[in-house]
TILUMZA-274171 format. One record per residue (C-alpha): residue number from 1; z, x, y. Coordinates in steps of 0.001 Angstrom, whole numbers, plus 500000, padded with zeros to 6 digits. Example, Ala and Ser with C-alpha at 12.3 -4.5 7.8 and 13.67 -1.06 7.14 Angstrom:
2
   i     zz     xx     yy
   1 507800 512300 495500
   2 507140 513670 498940
# end
This chain:
473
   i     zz     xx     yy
   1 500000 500000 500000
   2 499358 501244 503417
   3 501939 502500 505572
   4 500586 503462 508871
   5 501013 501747 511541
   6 497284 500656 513426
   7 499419 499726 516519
   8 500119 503228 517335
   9 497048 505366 516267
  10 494972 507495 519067
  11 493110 504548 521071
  12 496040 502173 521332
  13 496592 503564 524542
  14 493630 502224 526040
  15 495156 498757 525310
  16 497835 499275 528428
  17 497225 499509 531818
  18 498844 502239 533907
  19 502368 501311 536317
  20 502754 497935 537175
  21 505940 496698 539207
  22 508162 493888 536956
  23 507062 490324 538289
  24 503888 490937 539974
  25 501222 488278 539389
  26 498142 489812 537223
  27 494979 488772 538162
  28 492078 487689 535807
  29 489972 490386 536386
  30 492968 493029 535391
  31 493338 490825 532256
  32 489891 490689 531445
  33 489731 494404 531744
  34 491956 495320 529535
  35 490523 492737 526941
  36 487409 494479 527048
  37 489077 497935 526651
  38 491153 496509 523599
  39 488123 494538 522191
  40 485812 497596 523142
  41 488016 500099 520463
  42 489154 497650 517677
  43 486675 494947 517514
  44 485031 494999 514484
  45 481810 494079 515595
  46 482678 496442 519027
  47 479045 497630 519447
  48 477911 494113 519919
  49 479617 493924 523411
  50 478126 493171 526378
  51 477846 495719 528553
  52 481383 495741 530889
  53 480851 493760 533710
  54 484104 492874 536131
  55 485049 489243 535882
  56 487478 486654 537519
  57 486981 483848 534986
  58 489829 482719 533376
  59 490294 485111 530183
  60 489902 482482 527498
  61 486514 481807 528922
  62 485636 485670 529226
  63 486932 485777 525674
  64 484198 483972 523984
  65 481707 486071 526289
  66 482594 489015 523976
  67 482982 487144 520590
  68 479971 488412 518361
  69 477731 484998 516525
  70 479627 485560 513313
  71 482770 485642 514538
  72 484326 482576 513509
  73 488321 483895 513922
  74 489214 486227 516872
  75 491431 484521 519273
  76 493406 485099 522440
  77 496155 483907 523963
  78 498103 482955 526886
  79 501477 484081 526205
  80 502357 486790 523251
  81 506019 485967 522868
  82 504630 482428 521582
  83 501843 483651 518984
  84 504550 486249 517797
  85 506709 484037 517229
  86 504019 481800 515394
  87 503561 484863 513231
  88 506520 485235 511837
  89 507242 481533 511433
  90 509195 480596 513759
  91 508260 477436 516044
  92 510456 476850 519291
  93 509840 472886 518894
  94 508442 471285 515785
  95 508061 467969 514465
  96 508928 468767 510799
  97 505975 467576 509004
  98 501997 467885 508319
  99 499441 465461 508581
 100 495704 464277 508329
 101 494003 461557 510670
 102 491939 458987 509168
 103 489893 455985 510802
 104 491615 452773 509833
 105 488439 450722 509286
 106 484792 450068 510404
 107 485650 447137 512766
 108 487944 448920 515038
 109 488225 452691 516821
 110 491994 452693 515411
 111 493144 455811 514116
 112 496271 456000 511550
 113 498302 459393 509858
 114 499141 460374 507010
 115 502065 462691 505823
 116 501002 465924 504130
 117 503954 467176 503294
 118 507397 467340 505186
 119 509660 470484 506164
 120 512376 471223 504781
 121 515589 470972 506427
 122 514024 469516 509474
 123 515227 466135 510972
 124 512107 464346 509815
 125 513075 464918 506393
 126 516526 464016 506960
 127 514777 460941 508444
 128 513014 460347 504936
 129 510031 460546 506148
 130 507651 461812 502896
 131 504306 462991 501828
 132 502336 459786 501955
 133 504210 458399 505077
 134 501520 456871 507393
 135 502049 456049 510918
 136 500223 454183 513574
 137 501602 454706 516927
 138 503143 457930 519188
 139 506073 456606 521967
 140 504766 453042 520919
 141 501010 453573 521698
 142 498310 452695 519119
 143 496521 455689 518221
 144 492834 455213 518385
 145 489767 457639 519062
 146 490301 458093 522663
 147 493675 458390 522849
 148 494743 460460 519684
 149 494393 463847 520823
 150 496489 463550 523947
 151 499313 461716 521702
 152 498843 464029 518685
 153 499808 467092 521020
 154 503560 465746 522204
 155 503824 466369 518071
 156 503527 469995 519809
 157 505229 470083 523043
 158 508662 471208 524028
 159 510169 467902 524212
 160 513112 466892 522343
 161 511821 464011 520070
 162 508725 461749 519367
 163 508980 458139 518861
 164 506593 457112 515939
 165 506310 453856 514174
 166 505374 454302 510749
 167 503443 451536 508704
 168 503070 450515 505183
 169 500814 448244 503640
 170 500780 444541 502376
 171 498208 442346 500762
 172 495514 445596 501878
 173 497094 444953 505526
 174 498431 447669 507495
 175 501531 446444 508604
 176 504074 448163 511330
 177 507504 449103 510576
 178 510443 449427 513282
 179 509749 452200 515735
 180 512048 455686 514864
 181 513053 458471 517364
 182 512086 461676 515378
 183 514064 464569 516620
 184 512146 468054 516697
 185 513348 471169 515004
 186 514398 473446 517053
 187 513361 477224 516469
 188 512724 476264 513087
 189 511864 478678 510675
 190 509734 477623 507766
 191 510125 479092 504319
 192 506775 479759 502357
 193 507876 479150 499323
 194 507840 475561 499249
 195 508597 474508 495280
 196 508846 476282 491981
 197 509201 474832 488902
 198 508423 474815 485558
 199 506730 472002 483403
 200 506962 472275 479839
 201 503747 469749 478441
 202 502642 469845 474884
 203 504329 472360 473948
 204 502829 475053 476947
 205 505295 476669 479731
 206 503421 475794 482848
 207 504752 477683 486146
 208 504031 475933 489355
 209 504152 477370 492645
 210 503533 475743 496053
 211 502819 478545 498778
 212 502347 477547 502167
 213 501764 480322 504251
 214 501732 484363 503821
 215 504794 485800 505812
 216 506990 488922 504063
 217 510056 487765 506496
 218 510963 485796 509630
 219 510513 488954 511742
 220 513705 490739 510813
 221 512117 492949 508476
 222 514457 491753 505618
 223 511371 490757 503131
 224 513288 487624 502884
 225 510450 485896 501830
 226 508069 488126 499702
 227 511536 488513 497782
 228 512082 485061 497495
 229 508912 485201 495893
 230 509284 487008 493600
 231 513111 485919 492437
 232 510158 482419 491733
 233 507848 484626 489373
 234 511308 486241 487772
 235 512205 482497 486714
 236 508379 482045 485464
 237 508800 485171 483592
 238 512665 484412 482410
 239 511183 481099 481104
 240 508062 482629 479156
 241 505571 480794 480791
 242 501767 481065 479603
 243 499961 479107 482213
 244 500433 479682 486018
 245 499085 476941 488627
 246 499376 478340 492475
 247 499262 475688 494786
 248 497738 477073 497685
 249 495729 473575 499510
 250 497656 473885 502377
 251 498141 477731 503115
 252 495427 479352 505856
 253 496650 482811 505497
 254 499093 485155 506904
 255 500079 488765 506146
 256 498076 491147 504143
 257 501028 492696 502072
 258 502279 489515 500892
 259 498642 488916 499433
 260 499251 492287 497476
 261 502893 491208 496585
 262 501778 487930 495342
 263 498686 489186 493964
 264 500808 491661 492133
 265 502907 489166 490251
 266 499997 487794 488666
 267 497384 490258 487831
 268 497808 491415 484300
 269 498186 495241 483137
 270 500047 495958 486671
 271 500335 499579 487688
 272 500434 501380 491411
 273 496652 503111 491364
 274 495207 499672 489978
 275 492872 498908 493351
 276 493286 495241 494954
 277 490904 495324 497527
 278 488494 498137 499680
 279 488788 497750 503739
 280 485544 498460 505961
 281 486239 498947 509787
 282 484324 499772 513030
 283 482961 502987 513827
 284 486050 504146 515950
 285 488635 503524 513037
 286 486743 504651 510665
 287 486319 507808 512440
 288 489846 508424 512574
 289 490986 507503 509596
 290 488354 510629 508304
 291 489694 513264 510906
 292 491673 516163 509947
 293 494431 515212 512350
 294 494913 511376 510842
 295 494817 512866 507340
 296 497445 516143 507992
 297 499889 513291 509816
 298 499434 510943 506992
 299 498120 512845 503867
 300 499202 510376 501074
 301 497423 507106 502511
 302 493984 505822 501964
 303 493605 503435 504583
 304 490124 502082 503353
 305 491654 501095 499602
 306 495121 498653 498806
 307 496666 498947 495453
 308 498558 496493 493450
 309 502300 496812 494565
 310 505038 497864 491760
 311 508296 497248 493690
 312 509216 495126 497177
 313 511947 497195 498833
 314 512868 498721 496019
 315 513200 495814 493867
 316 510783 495977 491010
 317 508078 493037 491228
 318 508123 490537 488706
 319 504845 490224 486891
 320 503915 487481 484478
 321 500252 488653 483701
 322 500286 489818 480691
 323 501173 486570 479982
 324 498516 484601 481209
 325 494917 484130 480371
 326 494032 482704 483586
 327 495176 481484 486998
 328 494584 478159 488146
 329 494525 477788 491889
 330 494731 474351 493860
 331 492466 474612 497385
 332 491853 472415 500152
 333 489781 472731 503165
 334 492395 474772 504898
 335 492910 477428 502267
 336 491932 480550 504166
 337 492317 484294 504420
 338 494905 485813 502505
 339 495001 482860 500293
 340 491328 483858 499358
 341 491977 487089 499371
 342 494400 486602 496467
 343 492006 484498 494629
 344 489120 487308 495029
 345 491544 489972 494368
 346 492225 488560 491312
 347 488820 487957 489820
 348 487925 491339 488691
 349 490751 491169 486184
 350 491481 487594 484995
 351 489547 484492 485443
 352 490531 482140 488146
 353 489927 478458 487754
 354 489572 476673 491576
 355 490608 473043 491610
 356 490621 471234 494747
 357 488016 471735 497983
 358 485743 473967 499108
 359 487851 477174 501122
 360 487087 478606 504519
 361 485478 481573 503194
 362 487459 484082 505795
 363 486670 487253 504295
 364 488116 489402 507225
 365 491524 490769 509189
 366 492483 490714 512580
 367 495756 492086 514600
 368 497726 490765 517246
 369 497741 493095 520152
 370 499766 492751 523496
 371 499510 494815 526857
 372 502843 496865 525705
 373 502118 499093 529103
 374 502206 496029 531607
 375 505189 493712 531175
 376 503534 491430 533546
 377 500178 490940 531588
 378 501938 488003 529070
 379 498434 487879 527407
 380 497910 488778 523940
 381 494264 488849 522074
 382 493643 489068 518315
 383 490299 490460 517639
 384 489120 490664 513695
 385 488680 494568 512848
 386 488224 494774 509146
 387 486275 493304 506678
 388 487616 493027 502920
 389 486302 493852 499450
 390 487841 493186 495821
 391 487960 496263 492705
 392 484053 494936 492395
 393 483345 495984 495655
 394 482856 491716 495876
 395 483369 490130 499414
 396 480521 487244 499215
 397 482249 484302 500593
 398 481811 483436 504012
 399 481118 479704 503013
 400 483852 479601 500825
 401 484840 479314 497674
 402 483875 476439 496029
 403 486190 474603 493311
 404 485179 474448 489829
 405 486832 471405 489588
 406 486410 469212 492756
 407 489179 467508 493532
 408 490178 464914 496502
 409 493881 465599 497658
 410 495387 461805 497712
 411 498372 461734 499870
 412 500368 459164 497748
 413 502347 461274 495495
 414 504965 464052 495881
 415 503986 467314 495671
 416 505310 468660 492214
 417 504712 465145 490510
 418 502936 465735 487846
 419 501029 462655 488275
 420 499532 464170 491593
 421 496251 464192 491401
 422 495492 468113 491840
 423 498178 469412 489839
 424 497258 466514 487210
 425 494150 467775 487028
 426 495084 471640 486114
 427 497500 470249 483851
 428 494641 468141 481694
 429 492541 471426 481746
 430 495358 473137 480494
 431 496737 471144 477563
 432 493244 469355 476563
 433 494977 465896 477413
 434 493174 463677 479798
 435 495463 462274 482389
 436 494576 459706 485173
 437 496589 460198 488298
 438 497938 456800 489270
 439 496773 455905 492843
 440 498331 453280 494950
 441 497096 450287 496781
 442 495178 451800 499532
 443 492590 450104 502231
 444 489865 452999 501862
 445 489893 454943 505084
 446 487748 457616 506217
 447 489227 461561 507148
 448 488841 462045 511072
 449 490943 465069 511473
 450 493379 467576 510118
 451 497061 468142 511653
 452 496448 472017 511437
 453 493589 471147 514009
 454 495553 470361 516460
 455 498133 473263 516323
 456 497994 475856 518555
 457 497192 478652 516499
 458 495668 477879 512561
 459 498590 475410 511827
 460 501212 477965 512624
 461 500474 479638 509482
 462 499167 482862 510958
 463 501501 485784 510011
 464 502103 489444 510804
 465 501654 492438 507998
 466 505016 493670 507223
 467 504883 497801 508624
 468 501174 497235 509770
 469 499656 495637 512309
 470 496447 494905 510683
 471 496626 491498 508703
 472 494996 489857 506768
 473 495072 485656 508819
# end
């Protein structure tokens, strides 16, 4: 695993500007300088720039000047504290649950949610508010295609509570229930791993993991969760499991080293110089990373090639295999980035059956980079500057990966129910038993949008490399 540190190699200099007094206002053009000066060194695609031109537009407009046609993921961003924060978890105000939009019927421009899942902890699940939960108006406003967006977003805001009344149906009529006062989380920090089990079903040991998002801590450098993790695949393995399903439908990325450490825990035959993936950079870092003076400060790392991991702070990771014949993975439209790079890691060395929706395809890493020389500049951009490869030299996938099992995710059954319909599914391919998820009464609605879409930043579930500041989002 790599060690350096990309924040502090030669050129991250150039991403400060030189003495500026605390509390002075920074103008545009100063941020949009130093944009193209960070973009200019670490962008991936940094010879596709436009030639540097002074500008006073506001930098999220000058942003997407520089952004190269394939570019589908670099991102800045207003204040750093706030994406940092993101990164490692942590949300200063959150509602406590995930959701989808959907259009209510033909007849009307009504709009109505649907639960994902719920937080743990949080005061909507106190609430008992659950996966499946469908609501129809925000502060006692119908939501409806004009007005959604605007109402969607105090889900995100720093105020205290949201007032949503929730509906159920009768007779194939959507019918309101008594408006609740849902109290935000505050600072909330989410954990990743979301459930563990273990099913036993004719006679197999199934483990089942639900994985939300790729973070090795809250920020405190504790590998809270990557251990939590694997203390999960020490039960699998405790409990002689053969089959392994990884929920991953709702997880859009996150750090790079949890993808190893999770990656790890799976792939059979595990050993340190077993390769997980190959990294290709721009011109400028790969320069560097070939001098003499990179390789006499650092002479035992090989930042273009990531090998399985053997231990997580010293504790020796928990790997399950040598057990397995396969992997079965559950996608979703939002399964992105690290998530894929787990499931293309993999492939080289044990087959991996998709079940679900088509991925992202997000086959490259960004960082998150801040003006560290200019307190004043609050801006923060995060450009992609690596692409990834698996053992195969295999990074084909920039529309996705598509399930071998397509599967619609129905909202009205607990995750971890064996009669939900994903996790039903792997379960029938597993044990050769056809089962029929059991779907309630619903008025057929069609998907409009996806909570993540609204969220600031990839649903929140964007996460910092643990020791590195490239990442894998």
């Amino acid at each position: 695993m790599k060690k350096l540190l990309y924040g502090l190699m030669f050129f991250i200099a150039l991403t400060g500007c030189k003495g500026h007094e605390d509390n002075v206002v920074v103008s545009n053009s100063d941020v949009n300088s130093w944009v193209y000066d960070v973009m200019s060194e670490l962008y991936y695609w940094n010879t596709s720039l436009p030639t540097l031109k002074t500008s006073n537009d506001n930098p999220t407009t000058y942003f997407e000047t520089l952004r190269n046609k394939n570019d589908r993921f670099s991102h800045i961003f207003e204040s750093y504290d706030e994406i940092a924060n993101q990164l490692n978890g942590i949300s200063s105000s959150d509602i406590g649950f995930d959701f989808r939009l959907y259009l209510e019927n033909n007849l009307n421009n009504n709009v109505i949610g649907i639960v994902s899942y719920v937080k743990k902890g949080t005061p909507a699940a106190k609430a008992g508010i659950k996966r499946g939960s469908m609501f129809r108006k925000i502060n006692n406003q119908q939501l409806t295609t004009d007005n959604y967006s605007s109402l969607i977003n105090t889900f995100f805001d720093q105020s205290g509570s949201v007032n949503i009344t929730f509906a159920n149906i009768q007779n194939g009529i959507f019918v309101n229930q008594n408006p609740q006062t849902i109290a935000k989380a505050t600072n909330y920090q989410e954990d990743p791993v979301y459930l563990d089990t273990v099913y036993t079903v004719s006679n197999k040991k199934i483990g089942y993991l639900v994985y939300n998002f790729f973070a090795n801590d809250p920020g405190d450098n504790s590998m809270k969760y990557d251990l939590e993790l694997n203390s999960a695949f020490g039960k699998f393995k405790n409990q002689g499991i053969s089959e392994l399903i990884l929920d991953l439908r709702y997880n859009s990325g996150g750090a790079m080293s949890s993808a190893i450490n999770l990656a790890s825990m799976i792939v059979p035959n595990l050993t340190s110089n077993k390769t997980f993936a190959y990294t290709e950079y721009n011109s400028n870092y790969t320069e560097y990373f070939n001098s003499s003076k990179f390789k006499e400060e650092y002479p035992n790392e090989n930042p273009f090639m990531d090998y399985f991991a053997t231990t997580i702070n010293q504790t020796a990771v928990q790997n399950v295999g040598n057990n397995l014949q396969r992997v079965f993975v559950l996608t979703g439209q939002n399964t992105a980035s690290a998530s894929e790079m787990v499931i293309n890691g993999l492939k080289p060395f044990t087959s991996v059956v998709l079940i679900g929706d088509t991925t992202i395809g997000k086959n490259v890493g960004s960082t998150l980079v801040n003006d560290d020389k200019n307190k004043n500049n609050k801006w923060a951009v995060m450009p992609i500057i690596l692409k990834y490869f698996n053992a195969n030299h295999q990074s084909d996938f920039t529309n996705g990966f598509a399930p071998d099992s397509y599967k619609y995710d129905y909202l009205d059954t607990q995750l971890g129910d064996t009669n939900e319909g994903l996790l039903a599914t792997a379960i029938s391919q597993i044990t050769g038993v056809s089962k029929v998820a059991a779907r309630s009464a619903v008025v057929p609605m069609t998907p409009f949008k996806n909570g993540a879409d609204f969220k600031r930043f990839g649903g929140g579930l964007l996460y910092k490399k643990q020791n590195i500041n490239g990442f894998i989002k």
